[in-house]
ZAFI-488166 format. One record per residue (C-alpha): residue number from 1; chain; x negated, y, z. Coordinates in pm, whole numbers, plus 50000, padded with zeros to 5 digits. Layout:
REM ZAFI-488166
+-----+--------+-------+-------+-------+
| num | chaine |  east | north |    up |
+-----+--------+-------+-------+-------+
| NUM |      A |     X |     Y |     Z |
...
+-----+--------+-------+-------+-------+
//
This chain:
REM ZAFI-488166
+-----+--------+-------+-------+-------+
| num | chaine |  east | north |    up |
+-----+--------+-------+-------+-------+
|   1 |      A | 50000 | 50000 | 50000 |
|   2 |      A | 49717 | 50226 | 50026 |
|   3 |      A | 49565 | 50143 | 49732 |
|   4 |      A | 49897 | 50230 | 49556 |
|   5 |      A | 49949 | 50590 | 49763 |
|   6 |      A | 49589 | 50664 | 49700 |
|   7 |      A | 49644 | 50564 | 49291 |
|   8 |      A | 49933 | 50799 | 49294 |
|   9 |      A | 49764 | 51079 | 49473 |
|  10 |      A | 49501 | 51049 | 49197 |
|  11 |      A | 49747 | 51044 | 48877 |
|  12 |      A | 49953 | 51382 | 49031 |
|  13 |      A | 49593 | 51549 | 49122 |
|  14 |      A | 49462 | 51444 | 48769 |
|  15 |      A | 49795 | 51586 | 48568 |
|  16 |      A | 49803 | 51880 | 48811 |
|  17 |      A | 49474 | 51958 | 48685 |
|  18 |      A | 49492 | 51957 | 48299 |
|  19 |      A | 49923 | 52142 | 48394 |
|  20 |      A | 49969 | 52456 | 48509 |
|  21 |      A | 50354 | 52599 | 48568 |
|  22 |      A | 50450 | 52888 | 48394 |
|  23 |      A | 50811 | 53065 | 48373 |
|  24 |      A | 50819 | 53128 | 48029 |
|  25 |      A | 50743 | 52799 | 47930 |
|  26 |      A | 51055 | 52556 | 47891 |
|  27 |      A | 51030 | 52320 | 48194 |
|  28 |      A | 50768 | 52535 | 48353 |
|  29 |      A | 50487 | 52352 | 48212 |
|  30 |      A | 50144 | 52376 | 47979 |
|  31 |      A | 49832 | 52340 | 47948 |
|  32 |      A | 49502 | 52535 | 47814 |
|  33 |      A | 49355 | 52412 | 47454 |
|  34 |      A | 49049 | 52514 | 47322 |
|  35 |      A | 49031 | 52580 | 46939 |
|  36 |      A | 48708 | 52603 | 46800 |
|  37 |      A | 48661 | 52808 | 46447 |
|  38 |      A | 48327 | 52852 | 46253 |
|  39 |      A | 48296 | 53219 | 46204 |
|  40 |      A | 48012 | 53397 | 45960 |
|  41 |      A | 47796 | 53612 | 46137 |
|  42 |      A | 47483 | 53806 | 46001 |
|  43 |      A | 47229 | 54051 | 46090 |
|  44 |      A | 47333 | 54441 | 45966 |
|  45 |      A | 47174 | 54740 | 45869 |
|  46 |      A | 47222 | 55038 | 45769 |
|  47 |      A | 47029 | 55222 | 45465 |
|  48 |      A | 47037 | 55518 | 45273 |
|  49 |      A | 46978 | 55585 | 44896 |
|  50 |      A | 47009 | 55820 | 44607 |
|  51 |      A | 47276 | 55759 | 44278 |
|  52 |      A | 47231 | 55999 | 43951 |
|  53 |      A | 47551 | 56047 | 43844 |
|  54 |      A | 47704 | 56231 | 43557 |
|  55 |      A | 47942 | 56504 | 43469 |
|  56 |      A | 48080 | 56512 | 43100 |
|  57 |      A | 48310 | 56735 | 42939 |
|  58 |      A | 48475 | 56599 | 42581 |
|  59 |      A | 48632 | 56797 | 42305 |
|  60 |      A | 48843 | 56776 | 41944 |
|  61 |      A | 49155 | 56736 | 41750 |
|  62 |      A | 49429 | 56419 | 41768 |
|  63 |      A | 49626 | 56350 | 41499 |
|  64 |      A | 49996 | 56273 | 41422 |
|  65 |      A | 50067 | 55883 | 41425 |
|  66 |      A | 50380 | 55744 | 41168 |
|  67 |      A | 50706 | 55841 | 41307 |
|  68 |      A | 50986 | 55558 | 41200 |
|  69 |      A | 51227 | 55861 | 41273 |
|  70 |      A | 51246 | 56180 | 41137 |
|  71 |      A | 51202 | 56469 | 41402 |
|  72 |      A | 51494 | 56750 | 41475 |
|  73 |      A | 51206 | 57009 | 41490 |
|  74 |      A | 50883 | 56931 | 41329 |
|  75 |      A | 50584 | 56807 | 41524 |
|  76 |      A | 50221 | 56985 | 41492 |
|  77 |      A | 50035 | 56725 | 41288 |
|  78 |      A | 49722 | 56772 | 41545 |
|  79 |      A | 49669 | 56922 | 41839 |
|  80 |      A | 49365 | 57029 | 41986 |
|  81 |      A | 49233 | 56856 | 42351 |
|  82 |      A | 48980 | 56826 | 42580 |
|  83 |      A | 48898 | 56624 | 42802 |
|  84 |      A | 48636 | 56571 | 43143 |
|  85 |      A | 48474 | 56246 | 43314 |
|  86 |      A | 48321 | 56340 | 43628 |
|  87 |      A | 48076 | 56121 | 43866 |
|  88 |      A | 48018 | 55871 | 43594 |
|  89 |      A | 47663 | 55708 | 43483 |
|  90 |      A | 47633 | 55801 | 43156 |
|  91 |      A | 47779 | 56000 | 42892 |
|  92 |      A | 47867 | 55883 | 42513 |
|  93 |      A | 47834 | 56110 | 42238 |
|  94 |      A | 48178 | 56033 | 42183 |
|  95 |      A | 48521 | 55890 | 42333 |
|  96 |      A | 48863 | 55772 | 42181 |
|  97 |      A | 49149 | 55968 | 42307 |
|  98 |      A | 49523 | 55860 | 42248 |
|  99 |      A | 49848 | 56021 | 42390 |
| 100 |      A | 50212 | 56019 | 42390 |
| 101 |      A | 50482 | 56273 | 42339 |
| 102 |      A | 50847 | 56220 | 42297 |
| 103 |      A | 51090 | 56393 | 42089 |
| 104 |      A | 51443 | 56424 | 41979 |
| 105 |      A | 51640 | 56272 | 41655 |
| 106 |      A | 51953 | 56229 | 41503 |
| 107 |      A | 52032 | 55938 | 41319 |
| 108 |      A | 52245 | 55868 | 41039 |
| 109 |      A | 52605 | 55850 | 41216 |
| 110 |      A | 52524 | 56192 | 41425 |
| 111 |      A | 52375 | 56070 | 41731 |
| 112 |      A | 52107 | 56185 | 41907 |
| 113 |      A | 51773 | 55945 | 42057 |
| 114 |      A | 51535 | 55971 | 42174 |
| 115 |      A | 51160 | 55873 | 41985 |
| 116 |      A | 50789 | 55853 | 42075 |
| 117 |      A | 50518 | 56025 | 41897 |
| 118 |      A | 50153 | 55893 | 41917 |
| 119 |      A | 49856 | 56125 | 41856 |
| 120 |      A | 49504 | 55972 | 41867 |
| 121 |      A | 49147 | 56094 | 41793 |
| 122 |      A | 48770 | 56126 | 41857 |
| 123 |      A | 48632 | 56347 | 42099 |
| 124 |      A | 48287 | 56447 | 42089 |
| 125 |      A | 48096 | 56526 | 42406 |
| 126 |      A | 48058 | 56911 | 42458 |
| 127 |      A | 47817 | 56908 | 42750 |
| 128 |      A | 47646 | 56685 | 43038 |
| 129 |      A | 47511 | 56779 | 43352 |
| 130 |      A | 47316 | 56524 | 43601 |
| 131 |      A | 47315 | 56551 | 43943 |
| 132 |      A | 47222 | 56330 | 44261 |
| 133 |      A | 47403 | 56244 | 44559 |
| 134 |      A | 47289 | 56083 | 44895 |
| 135 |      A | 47490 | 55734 | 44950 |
| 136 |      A | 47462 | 55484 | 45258 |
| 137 |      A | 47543 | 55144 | 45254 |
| 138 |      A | 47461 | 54849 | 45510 |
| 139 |      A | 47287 | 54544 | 45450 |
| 140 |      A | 47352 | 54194 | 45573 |
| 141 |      A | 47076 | 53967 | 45648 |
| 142 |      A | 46999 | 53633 | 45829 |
| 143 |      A | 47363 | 53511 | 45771 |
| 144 |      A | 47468 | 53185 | 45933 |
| 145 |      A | 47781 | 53021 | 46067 |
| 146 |      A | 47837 | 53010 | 46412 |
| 147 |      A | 48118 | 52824 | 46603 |
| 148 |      A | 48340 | 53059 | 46864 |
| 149 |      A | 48609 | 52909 | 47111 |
| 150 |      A | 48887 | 53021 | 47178 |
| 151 |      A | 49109 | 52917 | 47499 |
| 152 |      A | 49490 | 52943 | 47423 |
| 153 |      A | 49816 | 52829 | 47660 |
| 154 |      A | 50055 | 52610 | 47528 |
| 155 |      A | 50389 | 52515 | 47682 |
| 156 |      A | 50471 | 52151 | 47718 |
| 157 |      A | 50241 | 51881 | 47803 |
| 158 |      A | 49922 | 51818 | 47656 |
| 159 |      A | 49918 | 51567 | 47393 |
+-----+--------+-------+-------+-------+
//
């Protein structure tokens, strides 16, 4: 009989251990789990460096694309445009510029839609400046995987 108290004293000090009570658990019971996760973790620092960078201003004429409906008021046939890329690395002599307009028609039974005009053209570069600008960035070195564990609560018994 004493083997069997001290046997049961043992099994409620044992489940005691790995239970704990908690009110917001159904029943009042849980228990602690660890959850382990491999996490990447490197070495940082931080350096500083110089970018050339570019400012380029663009110029010329687009021209009038087919229209598959005749305008109510005529449409200039080109139009003049410029244009600006700023903080870029280089600068081409020249860029291809397109660009939408829309306009009103009137069709054949006397109502009235609406159409879209394309104009598209060349530009030609007009002028370029260069300038530099400070930039920092950090570096990662010595990376490696490291495990981290993590202790949560869960309601219920352990299973």
């Amino acid at each position: 009989m004493k083997t069997l108290l001290a046997i049961t004293t043992a099994i409620v000090a044992l489940s005691t251990a790995t239970a704990e009570a908690r009110p917001n658990c159904p029943g009042g019971q849980g228990y602690w789990e660890e959850i382990v996760r491999n996490v990447r973790v490197c070495d940082t620092h931080t350096e500083n460096y110089t970018v050339t960078l570019k400012n380029c201003d663009y110029s010329g004429h687009l021209t009038l694309g087919f229209l598959f409906n005749k305008p109510d008021f005529p449409l200039p046939h080109i139009k003049y445009r410029t244009s600006a890329s700023r903080g870029v690395e280089s600068c081409p002599a020249s860029k291809f510029a397109s660009e939408s307009e829309v306009y009103w028609y009137t069709d054949h039974n006397g109502t009235r839609w609406i159409g879209h005009a394309t104009y598209s053209g060349v530009l030609s570069k007009t002028s370029e400046q260069t300038y530099t600008e400070n930039r920092t960035r950090t570096v990662e070195t010595n990376c490696r995987t490291e495990q981290r564990v993590t202790r949560v609560f869960r309601c219920g018994f352990q299973p």
